[in-house]
Each structure stands twice: as structure tokens, then as C-alpha cells.
PyMOL Python script that loads the backbone (N, CA, C, O; Angstrom):
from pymol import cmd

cmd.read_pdbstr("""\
ATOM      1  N   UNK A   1     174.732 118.073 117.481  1.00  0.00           N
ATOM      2  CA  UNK A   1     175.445 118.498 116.289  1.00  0.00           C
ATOM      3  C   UNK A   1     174.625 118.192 115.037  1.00  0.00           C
ATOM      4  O   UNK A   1     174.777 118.838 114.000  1.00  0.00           O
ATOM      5  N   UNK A   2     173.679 117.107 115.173  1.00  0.00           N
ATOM      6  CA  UNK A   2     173.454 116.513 113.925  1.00  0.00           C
ATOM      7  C   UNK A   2     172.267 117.346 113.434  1.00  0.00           C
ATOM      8  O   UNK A   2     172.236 117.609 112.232  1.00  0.00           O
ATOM      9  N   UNK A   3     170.890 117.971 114.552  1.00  0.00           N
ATOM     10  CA  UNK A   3     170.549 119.087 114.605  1.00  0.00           C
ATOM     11  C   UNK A   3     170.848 119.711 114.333  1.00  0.00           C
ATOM     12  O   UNK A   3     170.335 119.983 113.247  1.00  0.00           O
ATOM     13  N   UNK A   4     171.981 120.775 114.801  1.00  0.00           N
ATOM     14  CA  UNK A   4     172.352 122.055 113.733  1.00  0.00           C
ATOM     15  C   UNK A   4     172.446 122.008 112.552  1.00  0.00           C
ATOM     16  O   UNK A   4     172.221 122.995 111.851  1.00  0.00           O
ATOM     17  N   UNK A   5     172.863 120.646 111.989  1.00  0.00           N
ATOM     18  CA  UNK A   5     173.265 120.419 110.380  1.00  0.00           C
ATOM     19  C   UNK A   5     171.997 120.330 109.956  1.00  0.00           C
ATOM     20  O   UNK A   5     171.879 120.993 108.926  1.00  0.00           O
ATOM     21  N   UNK A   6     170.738 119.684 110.358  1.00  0.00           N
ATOM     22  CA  UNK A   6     169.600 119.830 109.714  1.00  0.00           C
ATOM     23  C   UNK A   6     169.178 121.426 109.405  1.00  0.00           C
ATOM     24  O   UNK A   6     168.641 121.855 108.384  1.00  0.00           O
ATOM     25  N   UNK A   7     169.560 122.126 110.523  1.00  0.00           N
ATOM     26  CA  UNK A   7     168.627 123.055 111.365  1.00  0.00           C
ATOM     27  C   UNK A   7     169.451 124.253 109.786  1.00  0.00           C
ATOM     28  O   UNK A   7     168.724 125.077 109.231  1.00  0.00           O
ATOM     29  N   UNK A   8     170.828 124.091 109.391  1.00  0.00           N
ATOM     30  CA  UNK A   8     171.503 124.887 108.690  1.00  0.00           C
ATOM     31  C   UNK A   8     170.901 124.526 107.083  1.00  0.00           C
ATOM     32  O   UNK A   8     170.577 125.460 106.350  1.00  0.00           O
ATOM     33  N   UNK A   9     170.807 123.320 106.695  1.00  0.00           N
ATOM     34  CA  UNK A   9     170.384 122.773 105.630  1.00  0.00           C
ATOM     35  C   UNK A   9     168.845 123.586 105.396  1.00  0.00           C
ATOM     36  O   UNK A   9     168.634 124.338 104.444  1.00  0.00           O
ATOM     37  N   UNK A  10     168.185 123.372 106.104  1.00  0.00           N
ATOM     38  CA  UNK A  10     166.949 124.058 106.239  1.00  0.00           C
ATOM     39  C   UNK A  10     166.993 125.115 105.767  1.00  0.00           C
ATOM     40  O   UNK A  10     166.558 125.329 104.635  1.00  0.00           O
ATOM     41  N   UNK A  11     167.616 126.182 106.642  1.00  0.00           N
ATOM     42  CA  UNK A  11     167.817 127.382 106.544  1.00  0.00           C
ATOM     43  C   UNK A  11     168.279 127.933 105.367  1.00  0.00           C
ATOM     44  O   UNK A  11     167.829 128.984 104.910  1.00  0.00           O
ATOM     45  N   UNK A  12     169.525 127.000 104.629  1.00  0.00           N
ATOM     46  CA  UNK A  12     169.984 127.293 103.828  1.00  0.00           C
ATOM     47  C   UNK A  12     169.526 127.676 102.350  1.00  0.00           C
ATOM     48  O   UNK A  12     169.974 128.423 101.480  1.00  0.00           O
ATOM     49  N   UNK A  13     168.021 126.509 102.506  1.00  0.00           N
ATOM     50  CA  UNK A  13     167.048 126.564 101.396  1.00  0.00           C
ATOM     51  C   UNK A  13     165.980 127.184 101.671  1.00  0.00           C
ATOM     52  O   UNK A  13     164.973 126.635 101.223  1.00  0.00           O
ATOM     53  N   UNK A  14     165.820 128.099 102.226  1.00  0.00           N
ATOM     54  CA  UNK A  14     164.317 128.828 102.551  1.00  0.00           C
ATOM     55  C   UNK A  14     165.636 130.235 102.342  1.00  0.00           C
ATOM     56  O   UNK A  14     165.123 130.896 101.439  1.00  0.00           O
ATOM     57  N   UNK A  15     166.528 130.710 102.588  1.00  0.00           N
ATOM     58  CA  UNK A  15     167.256 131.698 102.542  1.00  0.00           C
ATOM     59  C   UNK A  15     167.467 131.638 100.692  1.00  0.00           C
ATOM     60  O   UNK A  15     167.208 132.628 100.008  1.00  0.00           O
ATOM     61  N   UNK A  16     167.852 130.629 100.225  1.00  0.00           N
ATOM     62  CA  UNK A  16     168.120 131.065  98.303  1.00  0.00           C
ATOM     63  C   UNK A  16     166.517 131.044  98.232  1.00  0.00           C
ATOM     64  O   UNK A  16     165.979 132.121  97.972  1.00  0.00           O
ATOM     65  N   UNK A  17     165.902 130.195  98.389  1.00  0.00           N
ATOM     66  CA  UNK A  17     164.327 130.877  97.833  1.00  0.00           C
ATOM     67  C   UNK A  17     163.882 132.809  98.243  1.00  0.00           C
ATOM     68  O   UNK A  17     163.503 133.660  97.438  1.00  0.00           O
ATOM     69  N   UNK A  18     164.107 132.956  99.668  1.00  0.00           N
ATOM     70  CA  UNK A  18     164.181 133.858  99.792  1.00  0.00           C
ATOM     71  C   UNK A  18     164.734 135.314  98.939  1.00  0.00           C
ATOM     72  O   UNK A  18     164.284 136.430  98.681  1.00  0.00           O
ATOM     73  N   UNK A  19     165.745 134.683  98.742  1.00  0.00           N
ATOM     74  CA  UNK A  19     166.953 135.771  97.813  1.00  0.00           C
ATOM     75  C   UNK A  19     166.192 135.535  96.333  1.00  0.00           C
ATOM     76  O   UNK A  19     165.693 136.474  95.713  1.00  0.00           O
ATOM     77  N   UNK A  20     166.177 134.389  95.940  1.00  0.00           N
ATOM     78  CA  UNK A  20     165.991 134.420  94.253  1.00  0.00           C
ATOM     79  C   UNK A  20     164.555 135.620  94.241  1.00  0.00           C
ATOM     80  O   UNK A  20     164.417 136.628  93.548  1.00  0.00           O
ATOM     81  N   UNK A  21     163.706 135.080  95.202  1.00  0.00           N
ATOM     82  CA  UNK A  21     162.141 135.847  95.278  1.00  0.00           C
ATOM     83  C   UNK A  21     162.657 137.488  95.007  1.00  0.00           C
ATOM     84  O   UNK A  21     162.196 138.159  94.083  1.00  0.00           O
ATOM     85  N   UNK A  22     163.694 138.007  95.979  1.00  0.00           N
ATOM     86  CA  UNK A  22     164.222 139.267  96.421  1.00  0.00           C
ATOM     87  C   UNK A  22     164.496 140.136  95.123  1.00  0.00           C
ATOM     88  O   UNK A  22     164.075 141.292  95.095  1.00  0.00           O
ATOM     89  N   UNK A  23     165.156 139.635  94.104  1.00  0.00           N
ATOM     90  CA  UNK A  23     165.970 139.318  93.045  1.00  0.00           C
ATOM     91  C   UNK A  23     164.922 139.528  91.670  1.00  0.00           C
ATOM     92  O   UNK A  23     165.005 140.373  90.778  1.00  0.00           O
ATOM     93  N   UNK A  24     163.825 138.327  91.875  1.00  0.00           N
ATOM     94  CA  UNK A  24     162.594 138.642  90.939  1.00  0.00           C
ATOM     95  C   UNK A  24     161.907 139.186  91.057  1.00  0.00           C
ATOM     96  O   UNK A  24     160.860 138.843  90.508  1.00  0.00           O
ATOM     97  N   UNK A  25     161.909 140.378  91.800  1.00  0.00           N
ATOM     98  CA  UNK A  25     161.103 141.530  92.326  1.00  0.00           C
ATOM     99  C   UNK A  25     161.723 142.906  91.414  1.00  0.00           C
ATOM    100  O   UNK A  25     161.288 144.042  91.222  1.00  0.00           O
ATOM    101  N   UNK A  26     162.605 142.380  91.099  1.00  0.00           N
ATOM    102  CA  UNK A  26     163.019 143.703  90.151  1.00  0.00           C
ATOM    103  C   UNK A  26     161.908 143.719  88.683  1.00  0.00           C
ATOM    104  O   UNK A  26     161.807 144.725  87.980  1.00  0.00           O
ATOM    105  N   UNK A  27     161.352 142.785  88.483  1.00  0.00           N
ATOM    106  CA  UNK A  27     160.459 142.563  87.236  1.00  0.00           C
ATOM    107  C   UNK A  27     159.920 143.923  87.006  1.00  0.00           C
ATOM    108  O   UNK A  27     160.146 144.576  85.988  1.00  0.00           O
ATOM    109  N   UNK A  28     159.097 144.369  88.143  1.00  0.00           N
ATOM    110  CA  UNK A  28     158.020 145.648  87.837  1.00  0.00           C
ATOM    111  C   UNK A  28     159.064 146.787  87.674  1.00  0.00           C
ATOM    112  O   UNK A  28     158.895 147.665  86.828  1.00  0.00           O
ATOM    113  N   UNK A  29     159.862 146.768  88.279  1.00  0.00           N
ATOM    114  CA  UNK A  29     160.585 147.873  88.307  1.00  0.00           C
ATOM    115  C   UNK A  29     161.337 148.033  86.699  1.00  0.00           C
ATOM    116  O   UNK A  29     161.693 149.140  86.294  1.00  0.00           O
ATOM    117  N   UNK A  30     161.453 147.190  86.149  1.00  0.00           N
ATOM    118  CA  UNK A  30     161.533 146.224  84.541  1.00  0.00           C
ATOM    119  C   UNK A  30     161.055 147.182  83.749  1.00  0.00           C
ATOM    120  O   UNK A  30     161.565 148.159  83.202  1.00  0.00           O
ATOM    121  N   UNK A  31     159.710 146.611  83.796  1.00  0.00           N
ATOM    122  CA  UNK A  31     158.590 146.797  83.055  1.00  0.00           C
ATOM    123  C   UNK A  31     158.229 148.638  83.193  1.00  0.00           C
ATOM    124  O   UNK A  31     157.810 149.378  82.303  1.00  0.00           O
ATOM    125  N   UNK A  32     158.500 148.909  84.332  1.00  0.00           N
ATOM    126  CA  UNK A  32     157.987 150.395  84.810  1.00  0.00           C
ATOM    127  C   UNK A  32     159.695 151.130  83.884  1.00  0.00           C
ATOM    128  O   UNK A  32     159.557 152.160  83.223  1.00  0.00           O
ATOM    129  N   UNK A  33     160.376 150.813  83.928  1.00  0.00           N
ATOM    130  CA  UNK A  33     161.483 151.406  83.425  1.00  0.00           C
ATOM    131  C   UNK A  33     161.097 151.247  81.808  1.00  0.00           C
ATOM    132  O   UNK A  33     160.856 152.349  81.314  1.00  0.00           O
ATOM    133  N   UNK A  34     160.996 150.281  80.987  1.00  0.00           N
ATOM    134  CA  UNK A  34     160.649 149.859  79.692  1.00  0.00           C
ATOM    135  C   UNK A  34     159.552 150.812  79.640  1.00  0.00           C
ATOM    136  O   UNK A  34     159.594 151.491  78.614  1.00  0.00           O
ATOM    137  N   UNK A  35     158.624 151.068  80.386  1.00  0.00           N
ATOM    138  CA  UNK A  35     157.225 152.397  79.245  1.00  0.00           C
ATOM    139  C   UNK A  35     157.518 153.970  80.059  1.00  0.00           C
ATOM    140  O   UNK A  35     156.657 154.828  80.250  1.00  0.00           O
ATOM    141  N   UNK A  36     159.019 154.051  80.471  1.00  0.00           N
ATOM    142  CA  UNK A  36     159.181 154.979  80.530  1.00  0.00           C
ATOM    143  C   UNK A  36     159.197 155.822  81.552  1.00  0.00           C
ATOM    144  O   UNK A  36     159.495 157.016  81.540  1.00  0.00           O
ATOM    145  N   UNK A  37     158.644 154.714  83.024  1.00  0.00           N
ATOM    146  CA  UNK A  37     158.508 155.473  84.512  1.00  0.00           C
ATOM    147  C   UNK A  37     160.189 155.010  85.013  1.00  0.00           C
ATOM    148  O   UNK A  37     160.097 154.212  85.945  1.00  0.00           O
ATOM    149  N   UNK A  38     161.261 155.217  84.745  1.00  0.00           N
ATOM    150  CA  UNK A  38     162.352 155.087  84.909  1.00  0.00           C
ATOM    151  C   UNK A  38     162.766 155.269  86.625  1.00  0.00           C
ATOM    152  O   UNK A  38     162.664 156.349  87.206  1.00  0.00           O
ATOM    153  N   UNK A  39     163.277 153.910  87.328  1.00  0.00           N
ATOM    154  CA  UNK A  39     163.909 154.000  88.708  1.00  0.00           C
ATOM    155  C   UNK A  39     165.357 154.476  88.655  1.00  0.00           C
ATOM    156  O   UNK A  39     166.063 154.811  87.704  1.00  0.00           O
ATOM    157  N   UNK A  40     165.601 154.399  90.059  1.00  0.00           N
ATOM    158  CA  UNK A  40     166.999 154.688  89.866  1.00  0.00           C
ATOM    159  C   UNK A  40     167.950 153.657  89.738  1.00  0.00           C
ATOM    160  O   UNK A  40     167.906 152.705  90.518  1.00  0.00           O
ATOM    161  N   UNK A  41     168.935 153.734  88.717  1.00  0.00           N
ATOM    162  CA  UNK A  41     169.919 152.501  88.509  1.00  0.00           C
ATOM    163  C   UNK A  41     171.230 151.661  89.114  1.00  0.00           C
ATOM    164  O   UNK A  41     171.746 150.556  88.945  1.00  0.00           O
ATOM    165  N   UNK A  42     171.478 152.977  90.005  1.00  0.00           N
ATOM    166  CA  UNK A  42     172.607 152.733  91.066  1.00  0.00           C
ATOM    167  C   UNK A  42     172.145 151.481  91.861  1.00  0.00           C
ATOM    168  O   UNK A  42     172.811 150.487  91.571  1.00  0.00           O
ATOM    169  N   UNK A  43     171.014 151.236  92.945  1.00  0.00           N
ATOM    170  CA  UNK A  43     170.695 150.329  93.405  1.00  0.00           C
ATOM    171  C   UNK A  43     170.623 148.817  92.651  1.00  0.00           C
ATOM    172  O   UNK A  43     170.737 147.777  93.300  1.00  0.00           O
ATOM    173  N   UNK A  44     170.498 148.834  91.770  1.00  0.00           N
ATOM    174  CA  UNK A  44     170.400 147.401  91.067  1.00  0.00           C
ATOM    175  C   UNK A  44     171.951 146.841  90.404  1.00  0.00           C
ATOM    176  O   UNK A  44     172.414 145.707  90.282  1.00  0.00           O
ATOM    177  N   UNK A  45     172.484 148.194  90.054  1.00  0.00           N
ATOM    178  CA  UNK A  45     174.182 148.339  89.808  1.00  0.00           C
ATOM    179  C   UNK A  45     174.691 147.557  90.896  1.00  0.00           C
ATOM    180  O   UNK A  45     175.079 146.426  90.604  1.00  0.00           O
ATOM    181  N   UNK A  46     174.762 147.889  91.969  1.00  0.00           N
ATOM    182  CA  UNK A  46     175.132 147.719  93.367  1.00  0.00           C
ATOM    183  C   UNK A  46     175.124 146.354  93.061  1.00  0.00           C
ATOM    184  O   UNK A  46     176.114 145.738  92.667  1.00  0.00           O
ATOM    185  N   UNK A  47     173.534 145.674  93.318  1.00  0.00           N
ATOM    186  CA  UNK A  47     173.145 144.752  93.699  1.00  0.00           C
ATOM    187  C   UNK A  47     173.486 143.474  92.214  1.00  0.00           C
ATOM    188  O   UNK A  47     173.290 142.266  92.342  1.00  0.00           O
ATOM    189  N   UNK A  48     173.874 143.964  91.246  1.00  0.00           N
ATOM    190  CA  UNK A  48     174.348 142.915  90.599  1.00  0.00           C
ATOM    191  C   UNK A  48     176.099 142.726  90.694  1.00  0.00           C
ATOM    192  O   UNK A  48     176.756 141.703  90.501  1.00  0.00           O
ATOM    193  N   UNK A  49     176.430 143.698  90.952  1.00  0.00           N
ATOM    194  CA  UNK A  49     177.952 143.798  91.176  1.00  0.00           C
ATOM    195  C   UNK A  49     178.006 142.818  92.753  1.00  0.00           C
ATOM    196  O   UNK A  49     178.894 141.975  92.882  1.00  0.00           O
ATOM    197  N   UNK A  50     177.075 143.025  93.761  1.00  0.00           N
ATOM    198  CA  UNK A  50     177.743 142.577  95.120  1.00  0.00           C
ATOM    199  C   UNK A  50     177.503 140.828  94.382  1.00  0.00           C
ATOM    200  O   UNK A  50     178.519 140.167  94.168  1.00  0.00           O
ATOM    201  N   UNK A  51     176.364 140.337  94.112  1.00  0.00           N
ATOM    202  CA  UNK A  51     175.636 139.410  93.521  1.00  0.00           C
ATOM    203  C   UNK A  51     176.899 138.296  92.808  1.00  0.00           C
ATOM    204  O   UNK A  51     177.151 137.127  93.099  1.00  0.00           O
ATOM    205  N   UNK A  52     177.409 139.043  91.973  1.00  0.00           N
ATOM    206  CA  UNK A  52     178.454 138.810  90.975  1.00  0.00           C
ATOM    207  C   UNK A  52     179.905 138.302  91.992  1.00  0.00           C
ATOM    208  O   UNK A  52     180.576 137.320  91.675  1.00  0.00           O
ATOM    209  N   UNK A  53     180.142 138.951  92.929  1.00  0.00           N
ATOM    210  CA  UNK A  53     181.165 138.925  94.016  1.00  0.00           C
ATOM    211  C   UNK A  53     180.538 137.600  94.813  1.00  0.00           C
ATOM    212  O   UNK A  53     181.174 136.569  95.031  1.00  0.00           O
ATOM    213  N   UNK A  54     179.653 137.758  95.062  1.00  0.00           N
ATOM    214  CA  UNK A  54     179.145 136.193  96.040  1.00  0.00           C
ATOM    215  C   UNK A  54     179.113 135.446  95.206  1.00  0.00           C
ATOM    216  O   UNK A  54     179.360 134.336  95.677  1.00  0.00           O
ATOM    217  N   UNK A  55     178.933 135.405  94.122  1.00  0.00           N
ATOM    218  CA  UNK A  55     178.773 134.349  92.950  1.00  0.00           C
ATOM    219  C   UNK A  55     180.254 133.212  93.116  1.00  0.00           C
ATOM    220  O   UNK A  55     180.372 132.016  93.383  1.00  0.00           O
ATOM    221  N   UNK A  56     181.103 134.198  92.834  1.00  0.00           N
ATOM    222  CA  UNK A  56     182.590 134.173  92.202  1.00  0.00           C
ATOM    223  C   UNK A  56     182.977 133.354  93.950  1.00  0.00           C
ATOM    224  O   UNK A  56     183.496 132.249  94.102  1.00  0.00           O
ATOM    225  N   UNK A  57     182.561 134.239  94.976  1.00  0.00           N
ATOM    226  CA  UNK A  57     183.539 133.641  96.153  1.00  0.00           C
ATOM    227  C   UNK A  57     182.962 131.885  96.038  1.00  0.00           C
ATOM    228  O   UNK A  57     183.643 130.860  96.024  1.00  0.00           O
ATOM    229  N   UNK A  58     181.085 132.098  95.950  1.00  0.00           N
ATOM    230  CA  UNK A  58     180.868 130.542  96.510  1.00  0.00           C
ATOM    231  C   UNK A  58     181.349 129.357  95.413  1.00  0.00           C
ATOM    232  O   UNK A  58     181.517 128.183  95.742  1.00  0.00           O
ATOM    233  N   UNK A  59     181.544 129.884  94.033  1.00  0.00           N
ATOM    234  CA  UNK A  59     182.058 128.864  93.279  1.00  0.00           C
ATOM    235  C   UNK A  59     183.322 128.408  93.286  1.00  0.00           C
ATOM    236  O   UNK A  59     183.580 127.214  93.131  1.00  0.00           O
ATOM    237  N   UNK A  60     184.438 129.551  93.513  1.00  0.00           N
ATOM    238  CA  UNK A  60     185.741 128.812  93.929  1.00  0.00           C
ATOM    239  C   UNK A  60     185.901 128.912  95.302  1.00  0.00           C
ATOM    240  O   UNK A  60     186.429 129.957  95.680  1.00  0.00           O
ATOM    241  N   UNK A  61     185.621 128.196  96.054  1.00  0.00           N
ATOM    242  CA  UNK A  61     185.458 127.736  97.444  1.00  0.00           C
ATOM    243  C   UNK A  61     186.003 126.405  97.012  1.00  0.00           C
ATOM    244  O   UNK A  61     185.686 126.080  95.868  1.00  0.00           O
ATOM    245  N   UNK A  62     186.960 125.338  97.866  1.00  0.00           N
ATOM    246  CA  UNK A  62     187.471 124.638  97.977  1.00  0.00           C
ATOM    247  C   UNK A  62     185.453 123.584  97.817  1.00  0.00           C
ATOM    248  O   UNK A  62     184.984 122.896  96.911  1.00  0.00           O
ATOM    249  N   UNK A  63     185.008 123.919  98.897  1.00  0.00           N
ATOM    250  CA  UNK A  63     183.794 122.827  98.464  1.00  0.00           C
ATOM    251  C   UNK A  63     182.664 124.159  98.161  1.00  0.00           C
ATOM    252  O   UNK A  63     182.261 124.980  98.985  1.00  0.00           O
ATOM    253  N   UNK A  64     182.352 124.064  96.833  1.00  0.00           N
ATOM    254  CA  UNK A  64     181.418 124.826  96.628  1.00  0.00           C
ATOM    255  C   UNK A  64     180.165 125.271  96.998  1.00  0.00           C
ATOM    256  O   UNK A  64     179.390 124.448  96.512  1.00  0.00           O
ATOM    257  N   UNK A  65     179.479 126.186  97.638  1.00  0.00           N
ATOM    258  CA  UNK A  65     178.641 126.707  98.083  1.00  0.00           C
ATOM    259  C   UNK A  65     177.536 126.991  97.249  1.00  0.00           C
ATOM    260  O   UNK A  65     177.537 128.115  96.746  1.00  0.00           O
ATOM    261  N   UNK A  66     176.735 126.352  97.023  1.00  0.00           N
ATOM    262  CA  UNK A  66     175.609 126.360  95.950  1.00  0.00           C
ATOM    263  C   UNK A  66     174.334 126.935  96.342  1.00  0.00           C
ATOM    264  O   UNK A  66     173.541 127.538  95.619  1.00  0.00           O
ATOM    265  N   UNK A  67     174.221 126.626  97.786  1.00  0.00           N
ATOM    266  CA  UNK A  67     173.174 127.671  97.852  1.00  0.00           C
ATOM    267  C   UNK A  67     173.400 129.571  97.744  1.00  0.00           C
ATOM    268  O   UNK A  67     172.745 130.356  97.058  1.00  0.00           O
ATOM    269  N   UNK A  68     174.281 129.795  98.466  1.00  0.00           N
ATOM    270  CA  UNK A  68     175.080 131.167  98.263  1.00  0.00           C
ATOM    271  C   UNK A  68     175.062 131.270  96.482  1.00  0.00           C
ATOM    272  O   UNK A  68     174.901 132.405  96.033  1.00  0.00           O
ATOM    273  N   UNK A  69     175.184 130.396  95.717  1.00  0.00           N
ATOM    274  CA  UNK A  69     175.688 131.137  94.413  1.00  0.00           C
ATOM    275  C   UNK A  69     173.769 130.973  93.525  1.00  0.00           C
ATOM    276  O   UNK A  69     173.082 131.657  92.765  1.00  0.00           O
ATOM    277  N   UNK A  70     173.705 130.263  93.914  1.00  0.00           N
ATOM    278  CA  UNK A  70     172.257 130.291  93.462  1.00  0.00           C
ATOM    279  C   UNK A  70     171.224 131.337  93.741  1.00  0.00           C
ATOM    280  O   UNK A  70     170.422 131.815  92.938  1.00  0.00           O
ATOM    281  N   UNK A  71     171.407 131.674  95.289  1.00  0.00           N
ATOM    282  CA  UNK A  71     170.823 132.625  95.913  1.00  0.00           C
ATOM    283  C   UNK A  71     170.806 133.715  95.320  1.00  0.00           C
ATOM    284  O   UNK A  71     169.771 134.323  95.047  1.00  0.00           O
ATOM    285  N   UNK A  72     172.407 134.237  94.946  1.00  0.00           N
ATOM    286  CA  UNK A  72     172.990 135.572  94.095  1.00  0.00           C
ATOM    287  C   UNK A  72     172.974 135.210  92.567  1.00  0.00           C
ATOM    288  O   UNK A  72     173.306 136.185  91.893  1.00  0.00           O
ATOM    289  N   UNK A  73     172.682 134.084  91.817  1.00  0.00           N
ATOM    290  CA  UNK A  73     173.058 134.365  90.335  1.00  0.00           C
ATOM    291  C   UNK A  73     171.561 135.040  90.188  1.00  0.00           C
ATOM    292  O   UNK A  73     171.808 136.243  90.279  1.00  0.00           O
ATOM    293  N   UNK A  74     170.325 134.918  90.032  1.00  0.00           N
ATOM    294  CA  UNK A  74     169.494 135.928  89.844  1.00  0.00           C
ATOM    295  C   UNK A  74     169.912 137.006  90.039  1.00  0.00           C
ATOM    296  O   UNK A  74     169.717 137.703  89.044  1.00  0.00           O
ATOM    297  N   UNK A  75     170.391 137.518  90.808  1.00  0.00           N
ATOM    298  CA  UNK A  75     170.528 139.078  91.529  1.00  0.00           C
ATOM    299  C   UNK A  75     171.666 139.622  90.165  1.00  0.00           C
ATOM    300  O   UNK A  75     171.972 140.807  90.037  1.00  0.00           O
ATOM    301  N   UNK A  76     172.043 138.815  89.485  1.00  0.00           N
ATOM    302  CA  UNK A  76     173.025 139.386  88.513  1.00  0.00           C
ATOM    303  C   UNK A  76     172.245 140.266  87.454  1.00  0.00           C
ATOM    304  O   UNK A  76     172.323 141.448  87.118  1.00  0.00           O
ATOM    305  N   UNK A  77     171.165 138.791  86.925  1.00  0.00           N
ATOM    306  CA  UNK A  77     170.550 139.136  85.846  1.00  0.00           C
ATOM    307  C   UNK A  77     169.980 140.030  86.474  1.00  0.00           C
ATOM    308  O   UNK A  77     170.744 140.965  86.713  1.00  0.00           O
ATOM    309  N   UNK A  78     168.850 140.177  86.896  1.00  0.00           N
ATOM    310  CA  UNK A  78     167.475 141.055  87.293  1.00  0.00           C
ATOM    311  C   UNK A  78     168.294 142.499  87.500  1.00  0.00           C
ATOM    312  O   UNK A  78     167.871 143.552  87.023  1.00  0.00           O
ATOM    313  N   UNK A  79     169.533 142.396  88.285  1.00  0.00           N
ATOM    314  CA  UNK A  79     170.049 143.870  88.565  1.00  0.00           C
ATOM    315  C   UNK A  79     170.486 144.043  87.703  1.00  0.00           C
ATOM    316  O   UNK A  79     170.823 145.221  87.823  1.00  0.00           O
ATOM    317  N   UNK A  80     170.921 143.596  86.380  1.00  0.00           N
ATOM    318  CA  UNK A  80     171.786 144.149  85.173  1.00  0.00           C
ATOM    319  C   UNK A  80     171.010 144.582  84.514  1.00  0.00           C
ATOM    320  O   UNK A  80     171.211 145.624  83.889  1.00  0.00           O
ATOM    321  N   UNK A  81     169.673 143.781  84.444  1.00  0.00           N
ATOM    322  CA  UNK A  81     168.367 144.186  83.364  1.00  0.00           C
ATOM    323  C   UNK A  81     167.648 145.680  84.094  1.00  0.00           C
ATOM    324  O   UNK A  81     167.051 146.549  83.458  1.00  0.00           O
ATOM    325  N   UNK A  82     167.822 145.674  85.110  1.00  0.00           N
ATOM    326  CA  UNK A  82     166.968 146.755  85.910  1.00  0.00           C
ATOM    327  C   UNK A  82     167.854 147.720  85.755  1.00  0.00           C
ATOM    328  O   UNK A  82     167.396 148.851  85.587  1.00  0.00           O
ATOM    329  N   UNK A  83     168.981 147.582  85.765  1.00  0.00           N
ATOM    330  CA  UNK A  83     170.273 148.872  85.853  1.00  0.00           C
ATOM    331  C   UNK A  83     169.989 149.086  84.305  1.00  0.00           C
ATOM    332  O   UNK A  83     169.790 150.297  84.203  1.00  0.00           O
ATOM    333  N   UNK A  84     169.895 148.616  83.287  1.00  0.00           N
ATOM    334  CA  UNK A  84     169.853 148.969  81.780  1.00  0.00           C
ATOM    335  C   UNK A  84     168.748 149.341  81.701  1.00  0.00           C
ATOM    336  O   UNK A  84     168.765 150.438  81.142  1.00  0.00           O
ATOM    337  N   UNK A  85     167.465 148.955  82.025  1.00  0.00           N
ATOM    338  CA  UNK A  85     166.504 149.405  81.263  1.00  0.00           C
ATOM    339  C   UNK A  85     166.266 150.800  82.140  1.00  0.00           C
ATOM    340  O   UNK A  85     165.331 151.513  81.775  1.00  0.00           O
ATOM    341  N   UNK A  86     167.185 151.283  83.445  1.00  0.00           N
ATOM    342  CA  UNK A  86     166.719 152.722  83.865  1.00  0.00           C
ATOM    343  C   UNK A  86     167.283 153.615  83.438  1.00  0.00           C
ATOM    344  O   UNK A  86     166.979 154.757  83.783  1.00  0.00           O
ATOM    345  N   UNK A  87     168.487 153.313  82.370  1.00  0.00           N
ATOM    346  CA  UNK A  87     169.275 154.750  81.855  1.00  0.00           C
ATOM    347  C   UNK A  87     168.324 155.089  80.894  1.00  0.00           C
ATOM    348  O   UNK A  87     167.474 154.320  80.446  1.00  0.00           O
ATOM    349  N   UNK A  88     168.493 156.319  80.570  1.00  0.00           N
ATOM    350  CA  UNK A  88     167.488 157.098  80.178  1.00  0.00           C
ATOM    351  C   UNK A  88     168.533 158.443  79.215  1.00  0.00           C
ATOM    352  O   UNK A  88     167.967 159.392  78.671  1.00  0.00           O
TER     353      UNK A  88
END
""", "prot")
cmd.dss("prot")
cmd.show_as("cartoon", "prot")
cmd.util.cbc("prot")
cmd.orient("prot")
């Protein structure tokens, strides 16, 4: 048992590094939207709205889930900034 709890702890922090990385990958897509090579905005819409929803569940959780909300609070910003700077 005491294994799995390591084995989850582990996991738990290589998975929000994972996600935040996922998350700060919207940068170019940023920058490419800002001089005018505009992506599409639905996908980052999506992804700050689901982001925003995991946020909200892991903070009111009886014991709060911090890696889950950490994982997703990037995904708010980066997808809100990426969803704005592609309307056109």
C-alpha cells in the first residue's frame, strides 16, 4: 500500500509538470496570432473552459487537490490569451 502512495505522489508531480508544459505551449501559437498568422480559437476556448471546470472541482473538494488545480490553472490563462489573441 505504502508503494502505491509513493508510486501516486510521483506520478502526481511529473503529470502537473506535464500539463503546465502542455499549457505553455500555447506561447507560439501567442505570438503567431499577435503578427497576424491567426490559429483557430475554439480549441484553446475549450481548453480554458474544461481547465476552469477542473480548477473549480479540485479546489472545493472536501481535501483539496492541488496537483489537479495547478496542473489546469495555466491552461486557463494560456487558453484565454490564445482564444483572444486569434479573433480576428
Amino acid at each position: 500500500m505504502k508503494q502505491e502512495s509513493r508510486f501516486i505522489n510521483i506520478l502526481s508531480k511529473v503529470a502537473t509538470v506535464l500539463a503546465i508544459l502542455m499549457y505553455v505551449s500555447y506561447i507560439p501559437q501567442i505570438f503567431n496570432n499577435l503578427q497576424g498568422d491567426y490559429g483557430n480559437p475554439v480549441q484553446p476556448l475549450v481548453a480554458a473552459i474544461n481547465c476552469s471546470f477542473w480548477c473549480i472541482y479540485a479546489y472545493f473538494k472536501v481535501h483539496r487537490d492541488w496537483p489537479v488545480f495547478w496542473a489546469n490553472f495555466p491552461g486557463i490563462i494560456f487558453g484565454a490569451v490564445a482564444f483572444a489573441t486569434a479573433l480576428h
